[in-house]
N, C-alpha and C positions, 0 to 999 in steps of 0.2 A: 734460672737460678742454679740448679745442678748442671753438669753440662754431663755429655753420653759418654765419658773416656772411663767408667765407672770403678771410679776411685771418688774418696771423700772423706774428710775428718770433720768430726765436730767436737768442738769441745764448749764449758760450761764448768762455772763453778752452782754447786748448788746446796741448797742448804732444807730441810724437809722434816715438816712438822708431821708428818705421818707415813707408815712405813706399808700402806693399803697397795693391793697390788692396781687399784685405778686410781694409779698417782702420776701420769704423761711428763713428761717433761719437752716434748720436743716434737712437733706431728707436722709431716708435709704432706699435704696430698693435691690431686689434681681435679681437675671439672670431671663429671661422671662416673666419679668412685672415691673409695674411700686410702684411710690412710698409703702415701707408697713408702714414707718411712716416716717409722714410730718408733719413739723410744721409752720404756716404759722404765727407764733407768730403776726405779726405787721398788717395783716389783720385781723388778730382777731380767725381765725380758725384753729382748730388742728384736725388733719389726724390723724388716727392708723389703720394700714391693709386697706386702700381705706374707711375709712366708717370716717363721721363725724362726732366727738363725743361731738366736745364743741365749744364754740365760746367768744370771750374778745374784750375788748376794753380798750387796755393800751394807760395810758396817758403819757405824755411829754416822747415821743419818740426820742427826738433830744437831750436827754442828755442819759448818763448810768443808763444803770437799771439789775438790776439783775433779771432773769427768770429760775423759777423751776417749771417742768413739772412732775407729779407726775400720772403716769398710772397702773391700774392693769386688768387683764381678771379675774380675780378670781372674784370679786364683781363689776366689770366694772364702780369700781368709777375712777375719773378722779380730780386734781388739779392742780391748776395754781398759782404758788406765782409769786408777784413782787414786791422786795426789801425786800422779809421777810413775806409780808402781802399776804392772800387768795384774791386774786381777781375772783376767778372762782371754784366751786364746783358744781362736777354733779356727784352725790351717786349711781345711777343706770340708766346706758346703758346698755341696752339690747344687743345691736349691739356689745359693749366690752367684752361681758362676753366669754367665749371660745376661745377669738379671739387668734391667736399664731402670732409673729414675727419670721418670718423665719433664723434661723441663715445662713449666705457664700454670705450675701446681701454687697454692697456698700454705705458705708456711704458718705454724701456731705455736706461741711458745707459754707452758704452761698450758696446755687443754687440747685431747683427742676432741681429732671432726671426724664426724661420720659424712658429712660433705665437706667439699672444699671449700675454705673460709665457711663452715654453719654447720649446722648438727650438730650443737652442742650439747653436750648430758651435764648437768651441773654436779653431777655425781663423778666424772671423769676428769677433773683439774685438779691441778697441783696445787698441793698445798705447800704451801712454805714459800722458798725466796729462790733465786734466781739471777747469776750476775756474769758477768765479762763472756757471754756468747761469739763464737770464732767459727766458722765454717768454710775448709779448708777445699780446692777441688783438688784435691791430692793425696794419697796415701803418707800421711808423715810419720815418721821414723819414733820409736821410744825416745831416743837422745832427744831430739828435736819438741818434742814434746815435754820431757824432762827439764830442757834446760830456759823453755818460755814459759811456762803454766801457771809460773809466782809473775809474771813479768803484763804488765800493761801495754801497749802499743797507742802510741800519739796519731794523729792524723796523720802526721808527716813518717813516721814509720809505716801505721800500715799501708797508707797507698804504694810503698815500695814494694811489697810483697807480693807478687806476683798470685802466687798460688792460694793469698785470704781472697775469698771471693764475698765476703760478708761479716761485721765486725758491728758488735753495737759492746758498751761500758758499761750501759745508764749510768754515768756519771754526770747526764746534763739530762731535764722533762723540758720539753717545748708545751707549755700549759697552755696556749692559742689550738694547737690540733689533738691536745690528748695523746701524745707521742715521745716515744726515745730516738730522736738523731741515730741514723748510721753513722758509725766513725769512718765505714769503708763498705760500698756495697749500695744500690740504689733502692731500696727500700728501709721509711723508719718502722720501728714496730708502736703499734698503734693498741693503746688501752683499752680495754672492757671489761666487763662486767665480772667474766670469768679469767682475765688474766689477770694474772700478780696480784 
């Protein structure tokens, strides 16, 4: 899923009915350990490999906001947009620099694992909603992020994109599997109990 050249964007629009700092929005981790990146956008802290590298405080949470998470190990800077604009920059983490995301991990959207795919606390999901998910294997630029953030992508767009390595809309539920279609990326994201 990540690949090791340790660069990565995510981005997310999100929208959140409570402003608790065990409100996850975004958790990958791998077999025999726990989260290797967490993002705990709405308390303010963000995870990469168990180490914590930044901290925010986004305001008017209870409406949509769009959030792009911008990390690299190469220079262990770290960015945070929301709605376009830098809310958070930290140029040098020591803690980031080297660090690798292990690729054959489980991603969760919506709810901290304390295993991969399991260990779920019902106490640690996200409340609220959750839309147009994008995950980039690339360090992408403010502009670049500025000037797509309002902008959707078609099938036929994202498969052009080289550097979306994973795109869901939900703008379509397959009610047969319990699932959101990837637009781009070979996994759907699959419903339960604690997500969405």
């Amino acid at each position: 899923f990540f690949n090791n050249d340790g660069e990565v964007t995510i981005e997310m629009w999100v929208k959140s009915h409570s402003v608790s700092a065990q409100n996850p929005v975004f958790s990958y981790a791998i077999p025999n350990g726990d989260d290797q990146w967490l993002t705990w956008i709405i308390g303010g802290d963000l995870w990469v490999t168990g180490t914590q590298i930044a901290g925010a405080a986004p305001s008017n949470m209870n409406e949509w906001n769009h959030f792009a998470v911008i990390w690299s190990n190469i220079d262990g800077h770290t960015l945070i947009l929301q709605n376009g604009e830098v809310v958070l920059t930290n140029n040098t983490d020591s803690n980031s620099i080297s660090e690798v995301i292990p690729n054959g991990g489980t991603l969760v959207i919506g709810q901290e694992q304390d295993l991969a795919g399991g260990g779920f606390d019902p106490s640690q999901n996200f409340q609220g909603q959750i839309d147009d998910i994008r995950i980039w294997n690339t360090k992408r630029t403010v502009e670049q992020i500025q000037t797509n953030y309002r902008k959707s992508f078609s099938a036929v767009e994202a498969s052009s994109l080289d550097d979306l390595i994973a795109y869901w809309n939900f703008d379509e539920f397959d009610a047969t599997n319990s699932s959101f279609p990837a637009v781009k990326g070979n996994c759907d994201l699959i419903t339960g109990e604690y997500l969405f």
